[in-house]
N, CA, C and O atoms as a GROMACS GRO file, in nm:
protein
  556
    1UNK      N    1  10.716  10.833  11.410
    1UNK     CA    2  10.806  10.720  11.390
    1UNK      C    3  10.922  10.765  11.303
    1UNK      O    4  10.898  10.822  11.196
    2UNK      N    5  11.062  10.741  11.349
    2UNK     CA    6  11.165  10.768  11.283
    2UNK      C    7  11.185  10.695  11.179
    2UNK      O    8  11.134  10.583  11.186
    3UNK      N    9  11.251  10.723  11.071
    3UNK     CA   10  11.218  10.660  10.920
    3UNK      C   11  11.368  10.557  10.935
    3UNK      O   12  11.455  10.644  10.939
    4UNK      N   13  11.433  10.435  10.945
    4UNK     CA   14  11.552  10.402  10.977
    4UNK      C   15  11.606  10.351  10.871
    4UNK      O   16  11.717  10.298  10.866
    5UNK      N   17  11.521  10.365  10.770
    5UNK     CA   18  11.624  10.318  10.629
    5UNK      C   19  11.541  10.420  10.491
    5UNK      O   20  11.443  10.490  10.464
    6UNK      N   21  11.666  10.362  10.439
    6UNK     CA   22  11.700  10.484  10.333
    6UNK      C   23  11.565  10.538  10.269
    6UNK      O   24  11.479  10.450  10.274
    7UNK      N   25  11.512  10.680  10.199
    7UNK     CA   26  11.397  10.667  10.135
    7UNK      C   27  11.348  10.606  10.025
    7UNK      O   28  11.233  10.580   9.988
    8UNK      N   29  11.468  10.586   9.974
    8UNK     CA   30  11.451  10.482   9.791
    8UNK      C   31  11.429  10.340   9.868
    8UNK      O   32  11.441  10.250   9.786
    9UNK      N   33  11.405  10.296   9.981
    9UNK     CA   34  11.329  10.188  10.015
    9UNK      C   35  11.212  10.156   9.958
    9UNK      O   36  11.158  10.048   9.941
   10UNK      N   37  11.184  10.256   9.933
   10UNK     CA   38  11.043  10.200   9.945
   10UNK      C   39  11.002  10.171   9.796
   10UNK      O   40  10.890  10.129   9.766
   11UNK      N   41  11.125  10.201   9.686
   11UNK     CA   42  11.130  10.149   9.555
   11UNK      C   43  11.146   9.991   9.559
   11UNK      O   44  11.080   9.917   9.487
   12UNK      N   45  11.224   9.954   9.635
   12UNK     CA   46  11.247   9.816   9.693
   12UNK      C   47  11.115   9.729   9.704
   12UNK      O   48  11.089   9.624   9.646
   13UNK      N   49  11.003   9.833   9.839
   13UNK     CA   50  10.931   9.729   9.840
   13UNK      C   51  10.805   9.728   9.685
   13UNK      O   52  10.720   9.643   9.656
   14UNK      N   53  10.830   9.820   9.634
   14UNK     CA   54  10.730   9.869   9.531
   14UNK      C   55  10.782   9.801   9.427
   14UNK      O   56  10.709   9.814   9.328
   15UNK      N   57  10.923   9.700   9.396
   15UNK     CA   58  10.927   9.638   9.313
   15UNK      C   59  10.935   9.513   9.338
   15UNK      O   60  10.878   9.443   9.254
   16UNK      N   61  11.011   9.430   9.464
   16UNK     CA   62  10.996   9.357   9.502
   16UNK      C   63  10.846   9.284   9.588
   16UNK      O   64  10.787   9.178   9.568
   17UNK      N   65  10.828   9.372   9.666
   17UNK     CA   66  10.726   9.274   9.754
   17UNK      C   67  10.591   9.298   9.652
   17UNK      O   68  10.527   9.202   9.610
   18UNK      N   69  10.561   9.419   9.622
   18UNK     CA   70  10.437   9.442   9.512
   18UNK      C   71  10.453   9.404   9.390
   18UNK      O   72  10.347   9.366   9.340
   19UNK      N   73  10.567   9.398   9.304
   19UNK     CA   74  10.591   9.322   9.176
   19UNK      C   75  10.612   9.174   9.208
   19UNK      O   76  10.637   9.107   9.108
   20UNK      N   77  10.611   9.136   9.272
   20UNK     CA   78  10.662   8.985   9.283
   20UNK      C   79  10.468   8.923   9.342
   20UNK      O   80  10.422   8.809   9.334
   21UNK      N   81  10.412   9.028   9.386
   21UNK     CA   82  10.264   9.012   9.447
   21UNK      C   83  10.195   9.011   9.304
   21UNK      O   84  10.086   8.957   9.324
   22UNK      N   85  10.204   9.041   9.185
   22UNK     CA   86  10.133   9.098   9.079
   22UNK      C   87  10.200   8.986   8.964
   22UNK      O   88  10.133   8.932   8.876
   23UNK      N   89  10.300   8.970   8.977
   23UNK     CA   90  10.372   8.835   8.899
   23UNK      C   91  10.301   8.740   8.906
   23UNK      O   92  10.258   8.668   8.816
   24UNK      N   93  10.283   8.734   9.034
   24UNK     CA   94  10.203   8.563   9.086
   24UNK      C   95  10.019   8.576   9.105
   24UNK      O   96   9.936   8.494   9.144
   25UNK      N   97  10.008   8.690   9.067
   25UNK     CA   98   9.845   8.698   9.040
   25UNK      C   99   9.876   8.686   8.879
   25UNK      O  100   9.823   8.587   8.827
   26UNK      N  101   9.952   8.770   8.795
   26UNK     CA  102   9.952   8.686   8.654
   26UNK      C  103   9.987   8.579   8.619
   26UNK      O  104   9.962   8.557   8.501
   27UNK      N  105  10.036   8.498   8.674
   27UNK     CA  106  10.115   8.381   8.690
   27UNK      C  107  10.000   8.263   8.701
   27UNK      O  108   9.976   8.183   8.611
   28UNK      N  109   9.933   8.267   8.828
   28UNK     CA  110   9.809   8.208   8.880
   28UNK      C  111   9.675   8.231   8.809
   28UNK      O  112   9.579   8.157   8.829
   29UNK      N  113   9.671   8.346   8.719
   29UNK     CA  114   9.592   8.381   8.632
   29UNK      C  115   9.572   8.274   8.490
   29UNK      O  116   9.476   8.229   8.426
   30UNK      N  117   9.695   8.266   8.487
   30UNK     CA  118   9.702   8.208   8.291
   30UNK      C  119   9.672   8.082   8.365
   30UNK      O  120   9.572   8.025   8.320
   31UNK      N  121   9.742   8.009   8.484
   31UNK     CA  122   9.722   7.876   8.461
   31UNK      C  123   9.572   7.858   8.536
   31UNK      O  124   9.546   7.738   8.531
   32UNK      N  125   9.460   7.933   8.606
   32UNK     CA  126   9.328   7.907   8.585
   32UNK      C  127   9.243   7.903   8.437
   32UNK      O  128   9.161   7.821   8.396
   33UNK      N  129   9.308   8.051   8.363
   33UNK     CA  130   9.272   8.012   8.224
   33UNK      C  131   9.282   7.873   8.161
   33UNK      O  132   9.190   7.820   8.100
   34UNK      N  133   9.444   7.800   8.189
   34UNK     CA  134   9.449   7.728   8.124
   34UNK      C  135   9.354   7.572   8.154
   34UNK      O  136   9.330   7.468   8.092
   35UNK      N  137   9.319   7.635   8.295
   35UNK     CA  138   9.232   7.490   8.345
   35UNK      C  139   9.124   7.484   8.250
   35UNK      O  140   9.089   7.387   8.183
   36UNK      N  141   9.083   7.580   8.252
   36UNK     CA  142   8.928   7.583   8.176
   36UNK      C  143   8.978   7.550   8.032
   36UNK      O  144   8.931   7.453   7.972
   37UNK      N  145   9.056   7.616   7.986
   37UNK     CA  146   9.105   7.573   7.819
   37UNK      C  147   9.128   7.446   7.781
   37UNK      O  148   9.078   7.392   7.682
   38UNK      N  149   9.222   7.386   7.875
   38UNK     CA  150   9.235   7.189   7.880
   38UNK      C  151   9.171   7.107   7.913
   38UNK      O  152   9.177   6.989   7.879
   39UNK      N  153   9.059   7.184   8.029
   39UNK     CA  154   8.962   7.061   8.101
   39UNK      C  155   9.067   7.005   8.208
   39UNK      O  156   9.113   6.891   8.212
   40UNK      N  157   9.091   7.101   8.285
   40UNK     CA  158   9.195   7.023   8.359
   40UNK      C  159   9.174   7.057   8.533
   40UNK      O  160   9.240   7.132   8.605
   41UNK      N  161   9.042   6.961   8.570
   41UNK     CA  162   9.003   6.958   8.699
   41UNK      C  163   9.075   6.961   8.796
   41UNK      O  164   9.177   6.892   8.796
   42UNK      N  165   9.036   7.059   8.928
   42UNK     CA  166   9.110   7.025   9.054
   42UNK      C  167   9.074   6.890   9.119
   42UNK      O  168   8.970   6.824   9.121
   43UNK      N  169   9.190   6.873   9.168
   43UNK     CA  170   9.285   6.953   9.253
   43UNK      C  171   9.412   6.845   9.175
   43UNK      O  172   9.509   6.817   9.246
   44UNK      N  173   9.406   6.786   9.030
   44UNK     CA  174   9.501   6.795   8.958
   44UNK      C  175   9.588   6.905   8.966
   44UNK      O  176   9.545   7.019   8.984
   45UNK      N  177   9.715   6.878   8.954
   45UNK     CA  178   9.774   6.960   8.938
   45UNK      C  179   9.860   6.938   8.852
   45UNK      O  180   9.940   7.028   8.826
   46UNK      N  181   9.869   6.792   8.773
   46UNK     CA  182   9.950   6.802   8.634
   46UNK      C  183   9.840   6.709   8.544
   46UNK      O  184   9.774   6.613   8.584
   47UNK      N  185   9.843   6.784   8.379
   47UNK     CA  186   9.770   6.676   8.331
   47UNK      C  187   9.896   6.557   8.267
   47UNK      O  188  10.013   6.575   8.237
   48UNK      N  189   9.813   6.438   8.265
   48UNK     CA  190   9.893   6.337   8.235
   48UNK      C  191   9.884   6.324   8.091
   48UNK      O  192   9.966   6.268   8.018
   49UNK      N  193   9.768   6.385   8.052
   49UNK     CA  194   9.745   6.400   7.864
   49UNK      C  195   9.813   6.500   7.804
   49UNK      O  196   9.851   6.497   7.687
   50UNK      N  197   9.835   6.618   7.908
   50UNK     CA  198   9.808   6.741   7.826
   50UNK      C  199   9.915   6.818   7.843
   50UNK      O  200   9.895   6.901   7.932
   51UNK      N  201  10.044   6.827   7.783
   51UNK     CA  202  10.135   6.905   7.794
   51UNK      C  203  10.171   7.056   7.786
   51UNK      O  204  10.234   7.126   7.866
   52UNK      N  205  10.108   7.089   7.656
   52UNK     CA  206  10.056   7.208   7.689
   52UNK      C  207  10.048   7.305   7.819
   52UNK      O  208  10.103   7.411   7.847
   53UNK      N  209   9.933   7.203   7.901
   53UNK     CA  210   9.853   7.250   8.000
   53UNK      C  211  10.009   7.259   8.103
   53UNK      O  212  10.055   7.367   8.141
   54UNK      N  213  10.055   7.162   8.126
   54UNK     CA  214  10.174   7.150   8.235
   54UNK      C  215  10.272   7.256   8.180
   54UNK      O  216  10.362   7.309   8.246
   55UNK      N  217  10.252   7.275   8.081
   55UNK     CA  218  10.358   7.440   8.110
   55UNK      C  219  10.346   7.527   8.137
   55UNK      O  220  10.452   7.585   8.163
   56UNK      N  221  10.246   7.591   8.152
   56UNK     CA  222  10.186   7.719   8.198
   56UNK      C  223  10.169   7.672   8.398
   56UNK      O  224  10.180   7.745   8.496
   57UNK      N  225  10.136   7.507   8.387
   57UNK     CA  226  10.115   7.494   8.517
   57UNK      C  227  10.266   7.492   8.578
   57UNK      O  228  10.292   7.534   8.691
   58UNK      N  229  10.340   7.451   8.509
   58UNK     CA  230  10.525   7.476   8.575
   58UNK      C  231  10.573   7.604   8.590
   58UNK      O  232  10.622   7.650   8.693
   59UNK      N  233  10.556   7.667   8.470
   59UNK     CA  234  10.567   7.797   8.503
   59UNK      C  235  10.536   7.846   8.616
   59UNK      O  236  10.631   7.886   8.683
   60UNK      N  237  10.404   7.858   8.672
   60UNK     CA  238  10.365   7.917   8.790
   60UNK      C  239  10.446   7.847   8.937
   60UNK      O  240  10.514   7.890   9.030
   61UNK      N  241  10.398   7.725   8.895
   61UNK     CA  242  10.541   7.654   9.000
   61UNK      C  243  10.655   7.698   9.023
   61UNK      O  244  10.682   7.773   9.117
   62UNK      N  245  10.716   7.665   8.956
   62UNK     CA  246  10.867   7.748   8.948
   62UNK      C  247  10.931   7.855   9.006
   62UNK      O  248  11.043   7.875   9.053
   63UNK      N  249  10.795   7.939   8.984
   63UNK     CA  250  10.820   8.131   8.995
   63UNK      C  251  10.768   8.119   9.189
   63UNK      O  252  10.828   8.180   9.278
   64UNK      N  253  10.649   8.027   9.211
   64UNK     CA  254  10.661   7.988   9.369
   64UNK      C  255  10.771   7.961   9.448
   64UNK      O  256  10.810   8.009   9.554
   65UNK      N  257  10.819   7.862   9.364
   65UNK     CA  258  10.961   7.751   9.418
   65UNK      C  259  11.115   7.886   9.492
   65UNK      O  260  11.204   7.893   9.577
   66UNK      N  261  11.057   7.958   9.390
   66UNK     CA  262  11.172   8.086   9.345
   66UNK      C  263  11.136   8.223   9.474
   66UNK      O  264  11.210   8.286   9.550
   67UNK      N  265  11.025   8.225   9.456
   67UNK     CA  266  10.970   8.364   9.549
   67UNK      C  267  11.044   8.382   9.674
   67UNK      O  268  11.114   8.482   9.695
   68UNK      N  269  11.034   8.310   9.738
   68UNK     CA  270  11.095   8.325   9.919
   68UNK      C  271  11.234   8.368   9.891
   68UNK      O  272  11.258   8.459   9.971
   69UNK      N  273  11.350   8.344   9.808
   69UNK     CA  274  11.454   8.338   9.811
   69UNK      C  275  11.454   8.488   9.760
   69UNK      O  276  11.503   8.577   9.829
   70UNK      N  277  11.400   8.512   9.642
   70UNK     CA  278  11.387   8.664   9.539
   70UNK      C  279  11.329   8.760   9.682
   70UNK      O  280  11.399   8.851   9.726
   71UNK      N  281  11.214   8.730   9.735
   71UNK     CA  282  11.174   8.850   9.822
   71UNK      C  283  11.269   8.893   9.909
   71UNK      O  284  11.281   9.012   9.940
   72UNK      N  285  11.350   8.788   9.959
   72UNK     CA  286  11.419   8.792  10.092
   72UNK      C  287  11.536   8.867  10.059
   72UNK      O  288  11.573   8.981  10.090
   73UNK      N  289  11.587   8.774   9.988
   73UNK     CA  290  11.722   8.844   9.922
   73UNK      C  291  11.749   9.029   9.818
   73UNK      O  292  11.854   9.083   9.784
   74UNK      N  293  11.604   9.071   9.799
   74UNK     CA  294  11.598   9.177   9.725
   74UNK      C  295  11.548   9.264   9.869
   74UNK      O  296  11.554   9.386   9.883
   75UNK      N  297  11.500   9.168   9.964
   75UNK     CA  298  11.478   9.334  10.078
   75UNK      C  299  11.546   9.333  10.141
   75UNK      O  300  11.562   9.438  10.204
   76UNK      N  301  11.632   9.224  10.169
   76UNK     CA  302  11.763   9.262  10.245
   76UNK      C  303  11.877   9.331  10.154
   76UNK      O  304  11.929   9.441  10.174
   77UNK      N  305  11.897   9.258  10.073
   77UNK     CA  306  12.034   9.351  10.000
   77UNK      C  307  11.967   9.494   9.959
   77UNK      O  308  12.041   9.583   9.919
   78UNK      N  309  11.787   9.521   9.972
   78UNK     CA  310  11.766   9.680   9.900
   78UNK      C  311  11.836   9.779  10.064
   78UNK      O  312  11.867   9.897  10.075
   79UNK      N  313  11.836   9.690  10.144
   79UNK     CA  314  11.889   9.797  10.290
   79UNK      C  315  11.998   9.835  10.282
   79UNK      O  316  12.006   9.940  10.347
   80UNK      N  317  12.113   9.803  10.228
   80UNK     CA  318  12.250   9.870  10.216
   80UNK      C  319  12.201   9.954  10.058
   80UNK      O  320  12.234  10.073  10.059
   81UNK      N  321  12.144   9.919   9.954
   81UNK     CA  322  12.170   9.939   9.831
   81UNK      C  323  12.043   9.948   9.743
   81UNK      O  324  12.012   9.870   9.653
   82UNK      N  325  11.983  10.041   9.780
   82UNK     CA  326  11.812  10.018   9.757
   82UNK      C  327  11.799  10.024   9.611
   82UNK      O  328  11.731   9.939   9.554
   83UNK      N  329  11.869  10.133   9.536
   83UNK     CA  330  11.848  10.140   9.384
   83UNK      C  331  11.899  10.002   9.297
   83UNK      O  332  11.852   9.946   9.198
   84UNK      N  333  11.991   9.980   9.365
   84UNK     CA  334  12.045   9.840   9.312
   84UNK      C  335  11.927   9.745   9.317
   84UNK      O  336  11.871   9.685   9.224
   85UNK      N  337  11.904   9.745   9.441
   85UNK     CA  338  11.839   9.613   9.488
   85UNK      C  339  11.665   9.628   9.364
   85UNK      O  340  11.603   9.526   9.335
   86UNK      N  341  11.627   9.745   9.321
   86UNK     CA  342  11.503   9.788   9.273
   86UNK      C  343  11.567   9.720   9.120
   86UNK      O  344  11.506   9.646   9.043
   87UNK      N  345  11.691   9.765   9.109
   87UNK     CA  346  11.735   9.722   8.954
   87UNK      C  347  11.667   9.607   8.940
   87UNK      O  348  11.566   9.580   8.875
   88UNK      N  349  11.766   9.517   9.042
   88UNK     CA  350  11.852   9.386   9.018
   88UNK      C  351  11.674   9.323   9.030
   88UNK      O  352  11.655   9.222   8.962
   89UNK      N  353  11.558   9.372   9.103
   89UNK     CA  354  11.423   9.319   9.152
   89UNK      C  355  11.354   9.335   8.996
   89UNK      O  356  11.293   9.237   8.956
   90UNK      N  357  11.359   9.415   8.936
   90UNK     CA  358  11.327   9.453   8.773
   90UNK      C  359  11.362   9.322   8.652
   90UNK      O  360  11.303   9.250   8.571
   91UNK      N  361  11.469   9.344   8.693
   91UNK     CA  362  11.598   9.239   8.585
   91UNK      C  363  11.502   9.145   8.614
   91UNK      O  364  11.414   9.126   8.530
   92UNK      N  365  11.501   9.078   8.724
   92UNK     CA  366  11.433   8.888   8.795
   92UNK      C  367  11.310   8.916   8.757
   92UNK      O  368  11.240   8.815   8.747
   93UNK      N  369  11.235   9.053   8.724
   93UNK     CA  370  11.082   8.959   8.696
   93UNK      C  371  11.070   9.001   8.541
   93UNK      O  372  11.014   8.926   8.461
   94UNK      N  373  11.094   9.054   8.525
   94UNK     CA  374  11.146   9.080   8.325
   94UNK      C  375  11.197   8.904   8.309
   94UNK      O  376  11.138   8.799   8.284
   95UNK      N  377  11.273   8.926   8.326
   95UNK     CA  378  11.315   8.777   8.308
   95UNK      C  379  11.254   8.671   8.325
   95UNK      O  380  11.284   8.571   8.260
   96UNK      N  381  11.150   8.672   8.420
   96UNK     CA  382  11.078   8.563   8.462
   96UNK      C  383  10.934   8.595   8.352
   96UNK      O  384  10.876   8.496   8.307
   97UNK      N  385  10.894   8.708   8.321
   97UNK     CA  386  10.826   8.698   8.233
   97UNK      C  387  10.846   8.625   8.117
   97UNK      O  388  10.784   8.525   8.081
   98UNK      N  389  10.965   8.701   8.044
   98UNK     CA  390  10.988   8.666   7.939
   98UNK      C  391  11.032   8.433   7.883
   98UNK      O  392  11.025   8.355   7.788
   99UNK      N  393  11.066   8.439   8.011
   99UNK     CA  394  11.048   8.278   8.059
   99UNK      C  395  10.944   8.229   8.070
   99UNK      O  396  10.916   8.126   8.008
  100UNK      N  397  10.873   8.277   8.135
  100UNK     CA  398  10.689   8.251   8.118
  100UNK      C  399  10.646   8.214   7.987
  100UNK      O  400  10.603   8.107   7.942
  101UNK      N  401  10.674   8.360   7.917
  101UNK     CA  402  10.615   8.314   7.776
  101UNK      C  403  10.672   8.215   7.702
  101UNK      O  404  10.603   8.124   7.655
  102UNK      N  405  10.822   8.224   7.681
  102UNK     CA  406  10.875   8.109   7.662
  102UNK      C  407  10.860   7.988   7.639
  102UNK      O  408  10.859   7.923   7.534
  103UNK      N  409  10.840   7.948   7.802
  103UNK     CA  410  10.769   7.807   7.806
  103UNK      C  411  10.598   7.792   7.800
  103UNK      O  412  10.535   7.695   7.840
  104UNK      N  413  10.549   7.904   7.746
  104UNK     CA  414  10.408   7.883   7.753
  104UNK      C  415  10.354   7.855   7.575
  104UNK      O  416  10.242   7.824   7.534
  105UNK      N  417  10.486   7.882   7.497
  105UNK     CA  418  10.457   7.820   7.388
  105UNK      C  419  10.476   7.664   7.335
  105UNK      O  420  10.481   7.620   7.220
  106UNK      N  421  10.484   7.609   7.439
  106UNK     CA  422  10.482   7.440   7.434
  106UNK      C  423  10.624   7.382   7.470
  106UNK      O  424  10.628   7.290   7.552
  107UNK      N  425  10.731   7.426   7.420
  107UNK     CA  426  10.840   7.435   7.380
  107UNK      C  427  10.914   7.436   7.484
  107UNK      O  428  10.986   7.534   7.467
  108UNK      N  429  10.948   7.378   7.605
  108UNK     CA  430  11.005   7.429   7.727
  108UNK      C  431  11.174   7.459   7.701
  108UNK      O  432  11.232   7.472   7.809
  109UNK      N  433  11.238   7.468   7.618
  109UNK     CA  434  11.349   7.512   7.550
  109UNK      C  435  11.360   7.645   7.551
  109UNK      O  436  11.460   7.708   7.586
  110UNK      N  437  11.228   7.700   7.501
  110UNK     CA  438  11.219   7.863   7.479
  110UNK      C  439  11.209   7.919   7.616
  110UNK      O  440  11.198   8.041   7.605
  111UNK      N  441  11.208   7.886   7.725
  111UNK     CA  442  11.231   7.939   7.872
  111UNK      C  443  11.347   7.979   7.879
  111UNK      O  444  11.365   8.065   7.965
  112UNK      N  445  11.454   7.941   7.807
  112UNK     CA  446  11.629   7.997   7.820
  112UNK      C  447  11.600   8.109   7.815
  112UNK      O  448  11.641   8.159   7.920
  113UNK      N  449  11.527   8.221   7.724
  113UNK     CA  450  11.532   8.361   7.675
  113UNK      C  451  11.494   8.414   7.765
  113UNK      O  452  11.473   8.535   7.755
  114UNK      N  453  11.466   8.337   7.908
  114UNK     CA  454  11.441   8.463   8.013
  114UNK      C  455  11.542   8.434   8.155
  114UNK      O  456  11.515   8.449   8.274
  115UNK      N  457  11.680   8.384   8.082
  115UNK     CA  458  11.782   8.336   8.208
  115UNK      C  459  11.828   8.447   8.222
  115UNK      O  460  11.889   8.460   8.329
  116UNK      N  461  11.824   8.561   8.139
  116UNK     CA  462  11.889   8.686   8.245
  116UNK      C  463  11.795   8.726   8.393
  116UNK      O  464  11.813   8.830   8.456
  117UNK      N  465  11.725   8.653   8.418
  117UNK     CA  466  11.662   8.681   8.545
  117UNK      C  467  11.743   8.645   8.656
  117UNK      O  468  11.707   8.669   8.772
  118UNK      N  469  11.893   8.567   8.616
  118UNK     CA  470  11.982   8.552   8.731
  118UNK      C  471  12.081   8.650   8.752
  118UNK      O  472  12.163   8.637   8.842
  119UNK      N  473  12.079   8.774   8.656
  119UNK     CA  474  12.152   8.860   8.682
  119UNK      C  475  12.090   8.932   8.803
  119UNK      O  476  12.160   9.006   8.873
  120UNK      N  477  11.978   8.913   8.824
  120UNK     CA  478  11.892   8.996   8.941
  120UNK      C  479  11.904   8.927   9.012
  120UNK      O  480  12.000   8.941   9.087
  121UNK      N  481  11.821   8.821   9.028
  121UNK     CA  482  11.869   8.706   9.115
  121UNK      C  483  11.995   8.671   9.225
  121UNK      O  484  11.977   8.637   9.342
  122UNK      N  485  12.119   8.686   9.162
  122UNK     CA  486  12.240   8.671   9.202
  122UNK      C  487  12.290   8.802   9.246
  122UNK      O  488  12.360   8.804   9.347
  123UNK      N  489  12.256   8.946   9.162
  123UNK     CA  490  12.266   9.043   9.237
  123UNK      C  491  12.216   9.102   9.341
  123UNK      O  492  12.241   9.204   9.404
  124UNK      N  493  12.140   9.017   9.346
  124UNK     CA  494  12.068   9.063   9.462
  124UNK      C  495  12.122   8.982   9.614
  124UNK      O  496  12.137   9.026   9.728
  125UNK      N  497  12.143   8.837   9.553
  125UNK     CA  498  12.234   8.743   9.652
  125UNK      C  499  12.368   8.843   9.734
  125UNK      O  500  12.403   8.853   9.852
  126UNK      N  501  12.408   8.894   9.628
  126UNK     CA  502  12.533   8.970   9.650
  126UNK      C  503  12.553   9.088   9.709
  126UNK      O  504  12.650   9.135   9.768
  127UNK      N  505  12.391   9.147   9.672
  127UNK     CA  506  12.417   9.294   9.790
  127UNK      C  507  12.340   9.240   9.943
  127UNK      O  508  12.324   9.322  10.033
  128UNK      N  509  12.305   9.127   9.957
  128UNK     CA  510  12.251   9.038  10.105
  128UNK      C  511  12.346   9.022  10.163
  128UNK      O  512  12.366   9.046  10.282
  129UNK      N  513  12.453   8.957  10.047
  129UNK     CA  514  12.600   8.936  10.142
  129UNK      C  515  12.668   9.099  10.199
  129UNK      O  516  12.721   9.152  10.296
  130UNK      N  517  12.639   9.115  10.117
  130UNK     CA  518  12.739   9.308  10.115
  130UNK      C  519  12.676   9.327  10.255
  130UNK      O  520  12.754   9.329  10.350
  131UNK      N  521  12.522   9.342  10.284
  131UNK     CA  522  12.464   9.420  10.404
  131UNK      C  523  12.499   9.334  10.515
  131UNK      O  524  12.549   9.389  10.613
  132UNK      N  525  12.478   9.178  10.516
  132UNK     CA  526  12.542   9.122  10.623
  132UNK      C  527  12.662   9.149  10.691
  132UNK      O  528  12.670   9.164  10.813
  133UNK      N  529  12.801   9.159  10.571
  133UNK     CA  530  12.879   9.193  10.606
  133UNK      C  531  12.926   9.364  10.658
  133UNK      O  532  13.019   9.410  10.725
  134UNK      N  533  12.824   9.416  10.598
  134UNK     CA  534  12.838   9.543  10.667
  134UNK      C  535  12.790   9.594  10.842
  134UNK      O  536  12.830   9.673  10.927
  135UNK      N  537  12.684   9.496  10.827
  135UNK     CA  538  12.592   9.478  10.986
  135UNK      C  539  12.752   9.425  11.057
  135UNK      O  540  12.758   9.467  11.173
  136UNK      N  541  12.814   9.387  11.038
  136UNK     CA  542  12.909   9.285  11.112
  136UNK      C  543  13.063   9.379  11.118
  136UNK      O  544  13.164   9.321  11.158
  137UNK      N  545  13.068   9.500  11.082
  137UNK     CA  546  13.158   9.585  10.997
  137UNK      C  547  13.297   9.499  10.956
  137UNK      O  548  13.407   9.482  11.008
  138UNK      N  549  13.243   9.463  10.862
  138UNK     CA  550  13.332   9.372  10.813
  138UNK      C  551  13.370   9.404  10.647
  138UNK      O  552  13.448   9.351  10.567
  139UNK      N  553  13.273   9.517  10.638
  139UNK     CA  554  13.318   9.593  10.482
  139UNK      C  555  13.355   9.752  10.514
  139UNK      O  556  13.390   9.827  10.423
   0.00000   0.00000   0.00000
């Protein structure tokens, strides 16, 4: 089989599709912990007492809400721009960590300290556009 894209691809999928796979097993992790820590039965999925508990459970939400757009957009823009695209895939889950913790100290305020995750995010938007427009030779 002929190899048809670049070899630093496969940094792409090793940060995107496998880091973004390992995010959301830690992600899905804390908020089973946190079931057991609050008493917070399925198939609840917010407590109405327990705030705490709903941040760790938003958190994980969120980073769901977010995934389809981050995967898509970091393996398409890694095809014109793979090192970029590995950056910009780094930046978004650093960021999303550091947002995690953030809001996992009660405080959903302290989630700001992980908004540089839109520098990845958006760069990554931007090398999607770049490859589209290159598929189209239009760059």
């Amino acid at each position: 089989m002929e190899n048809v894209l670049p070899s630093e691809y496969g940094y792409v999928l090793l940060s995107g599709a496998v880091g973004g796979f390992l995010m959301n097993v830690y992600l899905g992790t804390r908020v089973g912990k946190a079931r057991k820590q609050y008493d917070v039965k399925y198939p609840v999925m917010y407590s109405p007492t327990n705030d705490q508990f709903n941040c760790v459970q938003r958190v994980h939400q969120n980073y769901l809400e977010g995934l389809p757009l981050f995967l898509t957009t970091g393996l398409i823009g890694g095809v014109s721009h793979p090192l970029k695209a590995t950056a910009f895939n780094l930046i978004y889950l650093l960021g999303r960590l550091v947002y995690s913790h953030g809001y996992y100290t009660g405080d959903p305020d302290k989630r700001r300290f992980g908004g540089f995750m839109y520098i990845g995010f958006f760069g990554n938007i931007g090398l999607t556009i770049y490859t589209a427009l290159s598929l189209l030779n239009l760059v």
